[in-house]
C-alpha positions in Angstrom: 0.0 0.0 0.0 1.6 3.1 -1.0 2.2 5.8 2.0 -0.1 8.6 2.7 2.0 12.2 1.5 0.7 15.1 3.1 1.1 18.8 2.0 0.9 21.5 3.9 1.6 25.0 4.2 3.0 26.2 6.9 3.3 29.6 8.6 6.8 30.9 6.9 7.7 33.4 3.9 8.5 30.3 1.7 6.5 30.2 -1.5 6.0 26.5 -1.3 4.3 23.3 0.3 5.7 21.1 2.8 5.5 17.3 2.7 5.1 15.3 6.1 4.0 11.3 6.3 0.6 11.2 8.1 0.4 10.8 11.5 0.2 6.8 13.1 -3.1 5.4 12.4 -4.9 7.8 10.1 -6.2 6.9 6.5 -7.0 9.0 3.5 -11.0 9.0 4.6 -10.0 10.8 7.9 -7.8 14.0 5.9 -9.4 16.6 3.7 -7.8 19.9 2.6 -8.5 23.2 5.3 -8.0 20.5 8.2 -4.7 21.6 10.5 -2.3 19.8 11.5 0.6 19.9 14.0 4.1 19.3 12.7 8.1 19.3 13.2 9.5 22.3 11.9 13.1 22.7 12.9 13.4 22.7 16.4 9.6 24.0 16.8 6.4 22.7 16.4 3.9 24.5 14.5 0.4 24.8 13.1 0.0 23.8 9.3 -3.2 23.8 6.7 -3.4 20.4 4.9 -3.8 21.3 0.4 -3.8 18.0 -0.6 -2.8 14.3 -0.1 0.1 12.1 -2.6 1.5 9.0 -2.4 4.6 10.4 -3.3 7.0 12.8 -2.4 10.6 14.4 -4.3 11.6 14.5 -0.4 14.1 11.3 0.1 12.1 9.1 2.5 14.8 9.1 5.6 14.4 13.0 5.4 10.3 13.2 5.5 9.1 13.7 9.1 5.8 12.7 10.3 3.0 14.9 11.1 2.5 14.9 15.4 -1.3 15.5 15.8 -4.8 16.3 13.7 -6.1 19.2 15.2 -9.6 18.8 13.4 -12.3 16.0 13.3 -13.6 17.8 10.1 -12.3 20.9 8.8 -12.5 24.0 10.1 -12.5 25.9 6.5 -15.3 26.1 4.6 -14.2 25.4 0.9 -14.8 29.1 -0.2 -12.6 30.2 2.2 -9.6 28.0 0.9 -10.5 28.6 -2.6 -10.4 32.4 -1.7 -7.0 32.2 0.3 -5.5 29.9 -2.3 -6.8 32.2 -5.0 -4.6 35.6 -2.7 -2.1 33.6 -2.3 -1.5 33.3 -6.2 -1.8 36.6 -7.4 -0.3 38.6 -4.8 2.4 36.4 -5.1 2.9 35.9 -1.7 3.4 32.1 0.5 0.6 30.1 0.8 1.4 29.8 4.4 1.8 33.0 5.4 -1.7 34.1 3.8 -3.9 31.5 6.1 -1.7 33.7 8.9 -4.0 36.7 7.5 -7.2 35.0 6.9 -7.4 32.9 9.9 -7.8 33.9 13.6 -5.0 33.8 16.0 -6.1 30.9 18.2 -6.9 28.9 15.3 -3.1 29.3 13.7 -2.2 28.9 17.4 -3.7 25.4 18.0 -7.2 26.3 20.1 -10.3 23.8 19.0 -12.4 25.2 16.0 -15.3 25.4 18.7 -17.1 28.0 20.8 -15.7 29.4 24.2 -16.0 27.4 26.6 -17.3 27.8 30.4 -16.4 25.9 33.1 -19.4 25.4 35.7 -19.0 25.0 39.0 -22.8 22.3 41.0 -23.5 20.3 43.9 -23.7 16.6 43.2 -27.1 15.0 43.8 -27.5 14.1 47.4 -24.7 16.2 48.8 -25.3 18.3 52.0 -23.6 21.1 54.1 -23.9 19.3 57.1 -22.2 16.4 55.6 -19.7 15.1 58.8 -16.5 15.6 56.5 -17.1 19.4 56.9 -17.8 20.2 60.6 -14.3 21.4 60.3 -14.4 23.1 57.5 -17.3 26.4 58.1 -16.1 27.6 54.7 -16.5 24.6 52.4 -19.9 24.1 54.1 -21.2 27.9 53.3 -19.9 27.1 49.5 -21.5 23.8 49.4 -24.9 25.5 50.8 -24.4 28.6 48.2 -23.9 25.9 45.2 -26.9 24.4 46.2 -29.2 27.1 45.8 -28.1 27.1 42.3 -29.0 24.2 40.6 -28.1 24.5 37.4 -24.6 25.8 38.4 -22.5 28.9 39.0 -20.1 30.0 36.2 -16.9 30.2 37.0 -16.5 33.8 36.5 -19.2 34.8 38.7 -17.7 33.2 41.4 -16.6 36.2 43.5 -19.5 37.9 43.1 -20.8 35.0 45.1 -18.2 35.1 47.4 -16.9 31.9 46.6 -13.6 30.6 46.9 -11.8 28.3 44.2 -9.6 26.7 47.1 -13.0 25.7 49.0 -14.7 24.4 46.0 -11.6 22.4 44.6 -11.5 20.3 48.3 -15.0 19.8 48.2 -14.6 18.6 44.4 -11.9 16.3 46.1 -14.5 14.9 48.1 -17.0 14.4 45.2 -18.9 16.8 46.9 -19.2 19.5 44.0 -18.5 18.7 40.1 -16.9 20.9 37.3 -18.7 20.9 34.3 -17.2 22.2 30.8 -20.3 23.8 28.9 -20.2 24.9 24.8 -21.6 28.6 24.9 -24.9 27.8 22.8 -25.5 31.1 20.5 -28.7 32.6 20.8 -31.5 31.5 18.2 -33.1 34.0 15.7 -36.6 34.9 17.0 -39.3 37.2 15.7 -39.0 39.4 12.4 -36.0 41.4 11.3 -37.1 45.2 12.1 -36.8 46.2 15.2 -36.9 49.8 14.3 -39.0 51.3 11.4 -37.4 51.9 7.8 -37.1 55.3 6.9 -38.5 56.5 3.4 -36.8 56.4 0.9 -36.3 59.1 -2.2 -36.9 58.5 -5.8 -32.6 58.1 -6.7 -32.8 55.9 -3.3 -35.4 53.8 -4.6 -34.2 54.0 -7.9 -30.9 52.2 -6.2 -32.1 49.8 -4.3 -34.7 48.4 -7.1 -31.6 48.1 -9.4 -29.3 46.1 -6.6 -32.6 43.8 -5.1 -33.2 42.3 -9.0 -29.6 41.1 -9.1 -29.7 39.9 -5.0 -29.6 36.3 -6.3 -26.1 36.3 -8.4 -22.8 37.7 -9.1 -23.1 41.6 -9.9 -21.2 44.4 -8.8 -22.7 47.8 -8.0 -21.0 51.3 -7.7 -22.8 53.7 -5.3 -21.6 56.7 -6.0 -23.7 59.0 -3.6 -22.8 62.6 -2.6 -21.8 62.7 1.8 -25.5 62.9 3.3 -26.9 61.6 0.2 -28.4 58.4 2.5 -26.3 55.4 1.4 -26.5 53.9 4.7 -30.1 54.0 4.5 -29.9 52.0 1.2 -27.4 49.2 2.9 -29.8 48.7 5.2 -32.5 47.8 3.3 -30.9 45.7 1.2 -29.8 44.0 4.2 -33.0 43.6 5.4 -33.9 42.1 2.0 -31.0 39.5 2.0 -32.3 38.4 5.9 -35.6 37.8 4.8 -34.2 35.3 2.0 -32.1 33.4 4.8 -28.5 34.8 4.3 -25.8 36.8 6.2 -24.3 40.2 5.0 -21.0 41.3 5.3 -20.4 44.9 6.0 -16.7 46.2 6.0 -15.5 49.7 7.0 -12.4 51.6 6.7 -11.2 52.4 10.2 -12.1 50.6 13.8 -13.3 54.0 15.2 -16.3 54.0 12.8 -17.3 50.1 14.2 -19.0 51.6 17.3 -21.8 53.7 15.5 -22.4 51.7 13.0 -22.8 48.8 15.4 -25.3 51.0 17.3 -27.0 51.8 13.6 -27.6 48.5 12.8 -28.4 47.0 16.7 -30.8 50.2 16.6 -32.2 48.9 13.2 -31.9 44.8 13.3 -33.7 42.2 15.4 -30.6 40.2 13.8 -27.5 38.8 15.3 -24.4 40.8 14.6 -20.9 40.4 14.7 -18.0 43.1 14.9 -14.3 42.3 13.8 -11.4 44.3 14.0 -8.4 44.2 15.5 -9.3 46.1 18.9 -11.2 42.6 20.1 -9.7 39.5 22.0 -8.7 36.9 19.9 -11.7 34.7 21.7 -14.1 37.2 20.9 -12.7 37.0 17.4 -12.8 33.4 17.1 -16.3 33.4 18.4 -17.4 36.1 15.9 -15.3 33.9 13.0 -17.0 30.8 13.8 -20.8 32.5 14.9 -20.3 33.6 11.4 -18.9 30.5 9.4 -21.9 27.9 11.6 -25.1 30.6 10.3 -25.2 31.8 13.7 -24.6 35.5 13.0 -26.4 37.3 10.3 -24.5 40.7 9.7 -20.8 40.6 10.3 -19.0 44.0 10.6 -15.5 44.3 10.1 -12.4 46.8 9.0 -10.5 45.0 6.4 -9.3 41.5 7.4 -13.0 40.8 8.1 -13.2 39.8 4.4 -11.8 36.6 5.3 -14.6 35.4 7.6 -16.2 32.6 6.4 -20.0 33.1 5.8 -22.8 29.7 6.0 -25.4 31.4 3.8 -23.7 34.4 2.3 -25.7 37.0 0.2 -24.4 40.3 0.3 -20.8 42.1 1.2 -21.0 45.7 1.2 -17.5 47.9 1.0 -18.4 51.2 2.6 -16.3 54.1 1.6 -14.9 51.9 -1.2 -11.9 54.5 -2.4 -10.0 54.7 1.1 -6.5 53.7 1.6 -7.2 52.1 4.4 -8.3 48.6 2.5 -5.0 48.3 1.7 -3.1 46.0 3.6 0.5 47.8 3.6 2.8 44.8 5.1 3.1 41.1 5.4 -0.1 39.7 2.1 -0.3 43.2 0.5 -3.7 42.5 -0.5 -6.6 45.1 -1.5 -9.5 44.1 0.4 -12.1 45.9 -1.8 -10.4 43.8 -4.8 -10.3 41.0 -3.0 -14.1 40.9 -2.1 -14.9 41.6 -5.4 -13.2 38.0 -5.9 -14.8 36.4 -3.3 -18.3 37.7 -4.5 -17.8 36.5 -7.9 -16.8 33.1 -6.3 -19.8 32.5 -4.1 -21.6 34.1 -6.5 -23.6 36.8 -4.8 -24.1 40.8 -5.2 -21.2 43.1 -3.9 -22.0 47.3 -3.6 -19.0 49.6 -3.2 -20.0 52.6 -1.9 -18.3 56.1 -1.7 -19.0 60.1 -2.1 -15.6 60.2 -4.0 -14.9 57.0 -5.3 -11.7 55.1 -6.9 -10.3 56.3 -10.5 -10.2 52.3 -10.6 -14.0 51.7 -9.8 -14.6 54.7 -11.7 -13.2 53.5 -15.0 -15.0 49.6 -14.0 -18.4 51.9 -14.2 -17.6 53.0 -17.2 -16.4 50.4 -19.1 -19.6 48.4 -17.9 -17.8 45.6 -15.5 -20.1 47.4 -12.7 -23.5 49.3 -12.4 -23.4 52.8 -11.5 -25.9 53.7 -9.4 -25.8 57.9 -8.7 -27.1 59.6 -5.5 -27.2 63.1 -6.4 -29.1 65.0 -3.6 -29.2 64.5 0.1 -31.6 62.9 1.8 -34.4 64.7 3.9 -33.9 67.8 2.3 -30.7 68.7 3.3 -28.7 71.2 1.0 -24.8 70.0 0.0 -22.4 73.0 1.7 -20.8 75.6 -0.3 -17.6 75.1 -1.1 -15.4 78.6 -0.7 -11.6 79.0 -1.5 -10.1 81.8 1.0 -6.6 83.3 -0.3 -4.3 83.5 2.3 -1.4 84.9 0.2 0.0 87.6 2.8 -2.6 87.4 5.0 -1.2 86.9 8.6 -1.9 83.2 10.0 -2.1 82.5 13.9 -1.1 79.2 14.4 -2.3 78.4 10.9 -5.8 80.1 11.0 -6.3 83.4 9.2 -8.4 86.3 10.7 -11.4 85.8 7.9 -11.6 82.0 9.1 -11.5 83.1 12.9 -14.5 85.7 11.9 -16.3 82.4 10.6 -16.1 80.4 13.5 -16.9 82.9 16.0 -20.2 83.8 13.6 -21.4 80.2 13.5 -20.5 79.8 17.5 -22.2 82.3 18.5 -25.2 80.7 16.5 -25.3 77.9 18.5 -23.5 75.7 16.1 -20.2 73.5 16.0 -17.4 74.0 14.0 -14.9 71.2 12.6 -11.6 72.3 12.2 -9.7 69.8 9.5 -5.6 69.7 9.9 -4.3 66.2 8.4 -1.3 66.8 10.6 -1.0 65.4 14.1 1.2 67.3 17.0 1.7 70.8 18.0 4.0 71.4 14.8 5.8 69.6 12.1 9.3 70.9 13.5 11.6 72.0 15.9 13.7 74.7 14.4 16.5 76.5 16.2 16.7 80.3 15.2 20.4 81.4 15.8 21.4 78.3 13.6 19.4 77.0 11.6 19.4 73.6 13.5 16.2 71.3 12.4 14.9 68.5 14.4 15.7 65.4 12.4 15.2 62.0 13.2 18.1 59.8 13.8 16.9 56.9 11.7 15.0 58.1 8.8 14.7 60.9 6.1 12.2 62.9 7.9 12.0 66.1 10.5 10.8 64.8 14.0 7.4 66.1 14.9 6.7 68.1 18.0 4.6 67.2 20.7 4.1 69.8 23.0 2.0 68.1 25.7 4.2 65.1 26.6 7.2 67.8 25.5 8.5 65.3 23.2 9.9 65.3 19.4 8.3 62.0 17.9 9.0 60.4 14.4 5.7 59.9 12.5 7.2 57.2 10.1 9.5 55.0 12.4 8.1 55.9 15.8 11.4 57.1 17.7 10.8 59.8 20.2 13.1 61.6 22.4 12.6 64.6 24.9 12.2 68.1 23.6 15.8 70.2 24.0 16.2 73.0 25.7 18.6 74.3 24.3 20.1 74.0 20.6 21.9 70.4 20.1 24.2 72.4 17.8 24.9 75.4 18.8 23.2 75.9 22.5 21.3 78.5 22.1 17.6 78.1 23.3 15.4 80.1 20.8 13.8 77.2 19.6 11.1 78.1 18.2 8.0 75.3 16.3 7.4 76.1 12.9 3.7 75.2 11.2 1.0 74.2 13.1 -0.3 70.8 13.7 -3.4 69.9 15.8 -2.4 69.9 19.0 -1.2 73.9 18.1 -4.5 74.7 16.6 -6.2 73.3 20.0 -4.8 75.2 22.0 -4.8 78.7 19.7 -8.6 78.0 19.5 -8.8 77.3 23.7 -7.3 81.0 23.9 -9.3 83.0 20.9 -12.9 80.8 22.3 -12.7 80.2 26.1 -16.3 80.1 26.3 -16.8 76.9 23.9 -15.2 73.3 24.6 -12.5 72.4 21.8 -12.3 68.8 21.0 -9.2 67.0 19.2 -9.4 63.6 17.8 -6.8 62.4 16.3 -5.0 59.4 16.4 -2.7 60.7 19.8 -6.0 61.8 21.7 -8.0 58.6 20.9 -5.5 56.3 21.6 -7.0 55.6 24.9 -10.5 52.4 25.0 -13.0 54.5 24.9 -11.7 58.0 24.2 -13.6 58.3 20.6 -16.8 56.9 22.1 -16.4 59.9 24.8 -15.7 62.1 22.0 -18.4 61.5 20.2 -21.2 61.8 22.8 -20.0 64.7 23.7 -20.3 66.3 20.0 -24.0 64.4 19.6 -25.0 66.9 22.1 -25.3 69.1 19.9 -23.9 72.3 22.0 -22.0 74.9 20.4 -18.2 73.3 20.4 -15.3 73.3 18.1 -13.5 69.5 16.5 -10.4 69.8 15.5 -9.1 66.7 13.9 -7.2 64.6 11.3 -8.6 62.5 8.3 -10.4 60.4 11.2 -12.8 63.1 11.1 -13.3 62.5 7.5 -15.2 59.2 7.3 -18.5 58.5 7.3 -19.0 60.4 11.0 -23.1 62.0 11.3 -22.7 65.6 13.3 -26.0 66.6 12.3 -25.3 70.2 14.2 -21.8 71.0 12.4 -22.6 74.1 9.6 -18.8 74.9 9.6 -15.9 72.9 8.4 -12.3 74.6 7.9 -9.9 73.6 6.1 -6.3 75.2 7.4 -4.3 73.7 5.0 -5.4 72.3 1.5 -1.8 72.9 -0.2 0.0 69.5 0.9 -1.2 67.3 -1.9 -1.4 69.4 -4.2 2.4 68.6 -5.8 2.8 65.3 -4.6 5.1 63.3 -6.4 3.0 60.4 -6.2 0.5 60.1 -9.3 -2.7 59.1 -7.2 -1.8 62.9 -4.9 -4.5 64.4 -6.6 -7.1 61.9 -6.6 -6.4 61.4 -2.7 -6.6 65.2 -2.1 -9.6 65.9 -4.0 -11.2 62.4 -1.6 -10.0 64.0 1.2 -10.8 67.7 1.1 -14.9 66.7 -0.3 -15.4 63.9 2.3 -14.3 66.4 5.6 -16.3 69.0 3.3 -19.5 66.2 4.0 -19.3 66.8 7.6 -21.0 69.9 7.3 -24.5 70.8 7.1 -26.0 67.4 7.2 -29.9 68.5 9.1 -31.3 71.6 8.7 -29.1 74.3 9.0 -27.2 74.5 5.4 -23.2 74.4 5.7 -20.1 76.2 4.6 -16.9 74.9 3.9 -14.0 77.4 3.5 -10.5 75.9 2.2 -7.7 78.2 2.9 -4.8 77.8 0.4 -2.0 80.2 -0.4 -3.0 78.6 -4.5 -7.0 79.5 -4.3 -6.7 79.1 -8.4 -5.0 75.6 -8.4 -7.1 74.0 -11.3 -7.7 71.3 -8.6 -9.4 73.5 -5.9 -11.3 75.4 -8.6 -12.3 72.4 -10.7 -13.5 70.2 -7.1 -15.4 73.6 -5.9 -17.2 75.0 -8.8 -17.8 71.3 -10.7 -17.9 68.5 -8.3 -15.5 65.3 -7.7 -17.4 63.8 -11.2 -15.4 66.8 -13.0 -12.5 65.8 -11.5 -12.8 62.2 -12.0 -13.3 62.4 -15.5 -10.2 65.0 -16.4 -7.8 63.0 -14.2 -8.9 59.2 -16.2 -8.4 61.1 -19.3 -4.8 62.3 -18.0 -4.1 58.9 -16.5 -4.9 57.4 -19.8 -2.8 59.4 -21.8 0.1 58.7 -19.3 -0.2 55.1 -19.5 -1.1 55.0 -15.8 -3.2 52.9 -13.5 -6.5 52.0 -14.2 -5.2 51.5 -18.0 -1.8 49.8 -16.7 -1.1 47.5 -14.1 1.7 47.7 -11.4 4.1 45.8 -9.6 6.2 47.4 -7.2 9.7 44.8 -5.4 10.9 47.0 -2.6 14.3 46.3 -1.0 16.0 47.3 2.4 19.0 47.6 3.7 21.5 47.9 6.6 24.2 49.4 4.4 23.4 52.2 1.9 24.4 50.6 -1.3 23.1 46.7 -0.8 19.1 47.0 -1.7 19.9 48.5 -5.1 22.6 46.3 -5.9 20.0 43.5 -4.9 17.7 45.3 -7.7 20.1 45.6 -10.2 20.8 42.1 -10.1 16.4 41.4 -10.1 16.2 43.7 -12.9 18.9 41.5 -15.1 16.7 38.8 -14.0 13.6 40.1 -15.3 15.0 40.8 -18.5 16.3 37.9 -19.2 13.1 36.3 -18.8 11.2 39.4 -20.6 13.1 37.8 -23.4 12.2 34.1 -23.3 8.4 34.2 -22.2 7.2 36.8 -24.3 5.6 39.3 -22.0 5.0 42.0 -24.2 4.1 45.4 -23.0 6.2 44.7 -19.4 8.4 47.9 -18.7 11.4 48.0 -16.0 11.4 51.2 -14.6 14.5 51.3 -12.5 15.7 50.2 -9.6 15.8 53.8 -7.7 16.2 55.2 -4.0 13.1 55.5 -2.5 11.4 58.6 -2.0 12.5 58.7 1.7 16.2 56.9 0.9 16.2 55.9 4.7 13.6 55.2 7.4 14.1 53.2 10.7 17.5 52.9 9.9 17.2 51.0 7.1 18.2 52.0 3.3 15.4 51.8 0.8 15.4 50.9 -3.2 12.8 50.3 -5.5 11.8 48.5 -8.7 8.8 49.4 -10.6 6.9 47.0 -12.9 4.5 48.8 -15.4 2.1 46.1 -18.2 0.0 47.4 -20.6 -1.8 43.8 -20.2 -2.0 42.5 -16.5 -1.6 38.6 -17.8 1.8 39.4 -19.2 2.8 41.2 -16.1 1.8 38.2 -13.6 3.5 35.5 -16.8 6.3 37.1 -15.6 6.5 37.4 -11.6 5.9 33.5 -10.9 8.8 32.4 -12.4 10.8 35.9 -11.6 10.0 35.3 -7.7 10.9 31.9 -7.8 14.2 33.3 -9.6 14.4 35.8 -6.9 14.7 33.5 -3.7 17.8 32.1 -5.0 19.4 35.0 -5.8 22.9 35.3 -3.3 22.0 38.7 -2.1 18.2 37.8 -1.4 19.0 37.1 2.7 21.1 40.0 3.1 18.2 42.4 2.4 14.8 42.4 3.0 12.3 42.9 0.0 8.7 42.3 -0.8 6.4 42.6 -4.0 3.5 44.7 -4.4 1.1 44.0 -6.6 -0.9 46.5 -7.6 0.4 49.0 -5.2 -1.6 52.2 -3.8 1.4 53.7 -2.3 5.1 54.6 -4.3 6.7 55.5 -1.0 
């Protein structure tokens, strides 16, 4: 009989499968692929995935280990999910392995049983009594016995001190067979009643219009781009097709940008659902994540909502994925599987074959163009709901104009006006601290960070300089490190400046900062936000976190201190991320009754941008920068691949890059992959950050199956190159971020 070849991938940056013999006693009918397995690896054991099952393997025999232990009675991945990992794992060119480490929850890669938590129970046994003659010496056994036995069905174990119950006590009366510990599965709760437990609210002809179009494809494959203005009520349309898909007996998967917005719109959809939902992210215990992961992939939750690694949970009865705010950055995964999770759902919805919506006020260039050519429906939201009117946009020159810690007197006039109204104001800064530098005034002496390519930021209230790319931090000087003097003096304004300018010019209102330093704290945003859904007159000042998808019905003002940064980035997608940015803070404002303003200070008021975005709308935009995109040859009519490298010493990651790009040429030659460009290697934009120097090599295809004909073999190529472990490099494929 020939002997039983397992493959498995295995938690490590190899792009390969490992072979082990099966463990002692187990046939072909007890393995199928998704089950895990423990094995040997090196001087470790660790947690694998079994792919398939051979009777042979190109590993001599006295070299092939055995596998230690099956970990699963049946598997714990549904097929989708392995189709959809194997699938990520493949075009992102990244190990097999490593990408279950993504999809799957840590206790599961860790070992833990594919089953529910677990509590332990502490009861009497039948028949015993406090006055039993074993405990006349023992006063506190017998008042735990006696408190045991007025619970029947038996205490938890966690509620034990609230019972005043000792663990010592009840473990010598367990030694007595006195008491018994049971282990109980945590049964989830059942589905009662119908799905609304709050009323719908009505809907508006482009609303309807919307949600007609997306309920006659509910049943298959189609993709749908909302394109709504801010306000416009795409929410309101989720959740009715949600409602729709619950009534047909399938879950919904919801996924957001950022794990601040997971609070409200848990409370949106608690408030709106009799349904049992789910919340991912990466704030929750890994139980409570395993719980949610496997309430989801049993049927037992109907709505799971989750940032981006939430795509991977496995649904029993899926109908619907939704990606809110479909064109932010955020979806992309920047380390380890660079994957795209709004592509990668796409995948996924074509492979279970159910409807997908992306929804955004600005969306992608890349959806954009999709709409267009006809690969997805676009469905338009042009007017807010419930009557509300979309702000007007104003550009304020503030060429010569005196700033005060970045806000100009006109703008100060417009926030004491709409104070003194009874209104809040949000202040919009993208740039955390109390200012970008340090800068010594006798010298000339900037604070730079130690370890990267970048000025250190300063941070006034814990008086430290902080590095906003690497993370170093060091005490604010004095005095000058170069010459000693102590005029040091902070130059622009960041948010923690702009607090506390607006604390001294309005005492009388409360000034609120969240950003990512101020909400770092559990529970800090939640504070936050109740205290803005007041509604008193109060002033936010804030970062892009301000920017998405946040309801401050009583906000008419939003100010925008500085719109110049993106506005010559060297990066190709700047524009398209500063036109998102500027019209989704510009949302916040005016969303109930009172209309809204949004004033954009710029020292370049007629930048074609500004004027184009405020006078003609993001579709304006949209469509010049496609057509400019186009005639550059640039993504969404190209496709990229982008191999970093990093170094120790300056010169290694591009030699490491010269010697891939030979590669790739070479084998440009033989396979025929017409329309592949090499563009470099180079230095990174920032040369060196944490101490490490950086190189790059871009990949640009006219045709994206040439470019990926190409990087299988060329990665495989790679691996073997000498200088491959004396660096550290990874590929991006299709890459949202040159830097």
């Amino acid at each position: 009989m020939p002997e039983l070849i397992l493959r498995l991938a295995l938690p490590s940056p190899l792009r390969r499968l490992f072979d082990y013999r099966a463990p002692p006693g187990l046939t072909r009918q007890d393995l199928q692929p998704g089950m895990r397995l423990k094995v040997p690896f090196g001087r470790r054991e660790i947690v694998g995935v079994l792919i398939e099952l051979r009777n042979h393997s190109e590993v001599p025999p006295e070299k092939l280990k055995a596998a230690l232990q099956l970990l699963d009675p049946h598997t714990p991945l549904p097929a989708a999910l392995l189709k959809l990992c194997l699938w990520a794992a493949q075009y992102y060119q990244h190990s097999l392995g490593d990408t279950f480490s993504w999809a799957l929850p840590a206790l599961l890669r860790q070992g833990e049983p594919a089953q529910l938590r677990q509590e332990r129970y502490w009861k009497a046994v039948t028949g015993a009594n406090p006055d039993d003659p074993r405990l006349q010496r023992a006063p506190r056994q017998r008042e735990a016995l006696a408190t045991l036995a007025q619970h029947p069905h038996g205490v938890a174990q966690q509620l034990l001190s609230q019972l005043q119950l000792s663990r010592d006590s009840l473990e010598l009366l367990q030694a007595k067979g006195l008491v018994e510990l049971e282990v109980r599965s945590s049964t989830p709760q059942r589905h009662h009643g119908g799905w609304l437990a709050q009323a719908e609210l009505p809907l508006n002809a482009e609303q309807s219009s919307a949600c007609n179009a997306i309920h006659s494809g509910l049943d298959s494959f189609n993709a749908y781009l909302l394109a709504g203005i801010t306000g416009s009520g795409k929410t309101e349309v989720y959740l009715q097709l949600i409602r729709q898909t619950l009534e047909a007996g399938k879950q919904a998967l919801v996924l957001i940008p950022e794990i601040n917005l997971g609070p409200q719109t848990l409370q949106r959809f608690t408030r709106r659902f009799n349904a049992r939902i789910v919340l991912l992210h990466s704030a929750i215990s890994d139980r409570e994540r395993l719980d949610a992961w496997l309430a989801a992939r049993d049927g037992e939750a109907d709505i799971i909502i989750g940032t981006r690694s939430a795509l991977f949970t496995p649904m029993k009865n899926p109908g619907l994925i939704i990606i809110d705010e479909e064109h932010d950055a955020s979806y992309k995964q920047q380390e380890g599987l660079r994957y795209h999770a709004r592509d990668l759902a796409l995948v996924r919805a074509q492979q279970e074959d159910i409807p997908i919506i992306l929804g955004s006020a600005t969306p992608s260039l890349e959806s954009l163009q999709n709409a267009y050519n006809g690969r997805y429906a676009l469905l338009r939201l042009t007017r807010r709901a419930g009557g509300a009117q979309p702000p007007r946009l104003l550009r304020l020159d503030i060429k010569s104009r005196p700033l005060d810690a970045g806000i100009s007197g006109p703008m100060q006039q417009a926030i004491e006006q709409t104070l003194q109204a009874g209104q809040q104001v949000l202040v919009f800064l993208n740039r955390r601290g109390f200012a970008p530098t340090l800068l010594c005034h006798d010298c000339g002496w900037i604070s730079q960070c130690p370890h990267c390519d970048a000025r250190m930021t300063l941070h006034q209230r814990s008086a430290e300089l902080r590095c906003h790319h690497c993370g170093h931090s060091q005490k604010q000087p004095k005095a000058c490190p170069d010459c000693s003097r102590v005029d040091l003096r902070p130059v622009g304004a960041g948010t923690e400046r702009a607090e506390e300018r607006l604390n001294t010019l309005f005492p009388q209102f409360p000034v609120l900062r969240v950003d990512r330093d101020s909400t770092s704290r559990k529970g800090a945003m939640d504070k936050l936000f109740q205290s803005i859904q007041r509604g008193k007159p109060c002033i936010l000042v804030g970062t892009q976190m301000l920017a998405k998808g946040h309801h401050f019905p009583r906000v008419t003002l939003v100010a925008i201190l500085d719109a110049d940064g993106g506005l010559f980035s060297a990066d190709f997608r700047g524009s398209e991320h500063t036109a998102q940015l500027i019209l989704q803070v510009a949302g916040r404002a005016g969303r109930a009754d009172e209309p809204g303003r949004v004033i954009i200070q710029s020292h370049l008021a007629d930048h074609p941008l500004l004027v184009q975005l405020t006078e003609q709308g993001y579709f304006a935009f949209a469509e010049q920068a496609l057509s400019e995109r186009r005639s550059a040859g640039l993504p969404p009519f190209s496709h990229l691949a982008l191999l970093r490298a990093d170094s120790l010493k300056p010169a290694q990651a591009e030699e490491f890059l010269d010697a891939a790009c030979a590669l790739a040429e070479q084998l440009l030659g033989t396979l025929n992959c017409s329309g592949v460009e090499l563009l470099g290697p180079v230095p990174a934009p920032m040369e060196r950050r944490a101490g490490r120097y950086r190189a790059q090599l871009l990949l640009q295809a006219s045709n994206r199956a040439s470019l990926h004909r190409l990087l299988t073999p060329w990665i495989q190529q790679l691996e073997q190159l000498p200088g491959s472990r004396s660096v550290r490099w990874t590929l991006d494929i299709d890459p949202t971020d040159l830097f």
